[in-house]
C-alpha positions in Angstrom: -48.8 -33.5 51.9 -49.2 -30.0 52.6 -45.3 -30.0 53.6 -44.0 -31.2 50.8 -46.0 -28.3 48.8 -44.8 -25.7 51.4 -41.2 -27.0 51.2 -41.8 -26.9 46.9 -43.1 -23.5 47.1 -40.0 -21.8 49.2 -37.9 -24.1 47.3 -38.6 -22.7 44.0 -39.5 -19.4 45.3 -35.6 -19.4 45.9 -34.6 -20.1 42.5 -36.2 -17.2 41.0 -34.2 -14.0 40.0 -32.4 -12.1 42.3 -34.2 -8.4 43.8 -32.0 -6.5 41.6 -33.2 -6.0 38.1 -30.1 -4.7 36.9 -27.6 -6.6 35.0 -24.3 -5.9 35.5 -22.6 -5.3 31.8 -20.2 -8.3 31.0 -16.2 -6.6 30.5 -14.8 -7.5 27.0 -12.8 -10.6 26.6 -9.1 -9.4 27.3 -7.2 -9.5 23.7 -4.9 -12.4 22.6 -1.2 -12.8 23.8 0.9 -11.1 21.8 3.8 -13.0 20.2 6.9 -11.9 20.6 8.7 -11.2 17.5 11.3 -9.0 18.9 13.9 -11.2 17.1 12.6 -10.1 13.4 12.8 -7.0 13.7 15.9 -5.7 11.9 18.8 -5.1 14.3 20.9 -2.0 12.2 20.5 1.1 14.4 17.8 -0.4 16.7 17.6 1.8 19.7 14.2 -0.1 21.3 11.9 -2.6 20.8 8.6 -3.5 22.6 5.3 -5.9 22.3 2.3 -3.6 22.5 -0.8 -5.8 24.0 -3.4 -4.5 21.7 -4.5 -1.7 19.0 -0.6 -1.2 17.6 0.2 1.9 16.6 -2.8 3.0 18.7 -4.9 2.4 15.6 -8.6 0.1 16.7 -8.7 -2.1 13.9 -5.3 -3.4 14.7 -4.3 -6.3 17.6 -1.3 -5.7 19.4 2.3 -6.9 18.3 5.8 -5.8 18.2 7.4 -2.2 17.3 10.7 -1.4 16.9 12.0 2.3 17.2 15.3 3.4 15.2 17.7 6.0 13.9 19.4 6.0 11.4 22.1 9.6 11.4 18.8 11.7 12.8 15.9 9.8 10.3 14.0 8.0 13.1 11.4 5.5 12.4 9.3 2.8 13.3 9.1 -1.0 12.6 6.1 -3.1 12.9 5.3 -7.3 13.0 1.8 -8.5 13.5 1.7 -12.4 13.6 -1.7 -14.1 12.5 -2.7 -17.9 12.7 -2.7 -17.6 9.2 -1.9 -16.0 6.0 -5.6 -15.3 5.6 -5.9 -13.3 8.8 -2.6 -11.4 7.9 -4.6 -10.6 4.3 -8.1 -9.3 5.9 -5.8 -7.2 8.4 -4.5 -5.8 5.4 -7.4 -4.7 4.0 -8.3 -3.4 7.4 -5.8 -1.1 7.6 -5.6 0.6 3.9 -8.8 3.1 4.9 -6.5 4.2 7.8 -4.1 5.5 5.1 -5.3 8.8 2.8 -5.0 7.8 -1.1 -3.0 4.3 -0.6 -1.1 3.4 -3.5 -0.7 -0.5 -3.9 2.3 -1.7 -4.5 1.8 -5.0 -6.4 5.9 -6.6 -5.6 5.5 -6.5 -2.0 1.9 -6.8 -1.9 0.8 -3.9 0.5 0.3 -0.3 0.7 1.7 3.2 0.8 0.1 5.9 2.0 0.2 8.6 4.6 -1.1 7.5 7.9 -4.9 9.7 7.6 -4.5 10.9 11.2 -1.3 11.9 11.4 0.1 12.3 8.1 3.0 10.2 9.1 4.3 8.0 5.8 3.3 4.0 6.6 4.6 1.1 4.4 2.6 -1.7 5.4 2.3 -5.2 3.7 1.3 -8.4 4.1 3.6 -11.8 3.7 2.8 -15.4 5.1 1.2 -14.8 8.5 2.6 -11.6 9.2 1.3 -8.1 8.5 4.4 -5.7 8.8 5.7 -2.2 7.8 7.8 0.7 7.8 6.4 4.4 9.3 7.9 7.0 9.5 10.0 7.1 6.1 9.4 8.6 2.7 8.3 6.2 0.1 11.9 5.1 -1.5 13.5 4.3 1.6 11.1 2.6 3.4 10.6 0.3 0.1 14.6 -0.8 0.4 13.4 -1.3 4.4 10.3 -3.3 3.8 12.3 -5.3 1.8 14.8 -5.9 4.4 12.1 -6.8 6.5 9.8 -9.1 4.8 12.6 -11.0 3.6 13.2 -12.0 7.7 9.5 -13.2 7.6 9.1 -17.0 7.1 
């Protein structure tokens, strides 16, 4: 009888937490894939397009998707397409990015904002349709608008 209590003790003695008190710190989950919209982007004077894994356009709040990089006769600019699950997501990103821009103005046809990037001071054009979140930076407000229009009108 005294076995079996000897063999219980070292048993569960085994069991118990390691020597080391110190927990090692979990890493982060890695971030979604990225889907690759490369194909939406507008072709006209492309000269490179790219999926960034996460935080597009280096900004936190934002997961990664695709950029495009043109020129237009020396007016270079950027492209952007963030696909969501759902039109929902693609809204509450929306919202996430208007404090990133300095005294947005809405603009209530396209559903989105303009505003200059608060960082930077780069112009951004960014709006929200279907499942997407997309925009224009880079451009002044007029142009980018004929762009974003462009643009969303690829998104389905």
């Amino acid at each position: 009888m005294r076995w079996v209590l000897v063999a219980s003790l070292v048993l569960l003695a085994g069991c118990g937490a390691s020597g080391s008190s110190e927990k090692k710190a979990a890493a982060p989950p890695p971030p979604p894939p990225v889907k690759d919209d490369r194909l939406l982007l507008l072709p006209a004077h492309q000269t490179s397009a790219k999926l960034v894994p996460d935080h597009l356009l280096a900004k936190m709040p934002l997961p990664g998707g695709t950029i495009g990089d043109y020129d237009d006769g020396g007016k270079k600019y950027q492209l952007f397409i963030i696909e969501t699950d759902t039109a929902q997501d693609a809204a509450f990103l929306l919202l996430d990015f208007k404090p990133l821009l300095t005294n947005p103005t809405y603009i209530s046809y396209m559903g989105g904002y303009f505003g200059p990037d608060a960082a930077t001071g780069t112009p951004i054009w960014v709006f929200a349709k279907s499942k997407y979140l997309a925009g224009v930076v880079g451009l002044a407000r007029d142009p980018a608008d004929e762009i974003a229009r462009e643009l969303a009108a690829r998104l389905h």
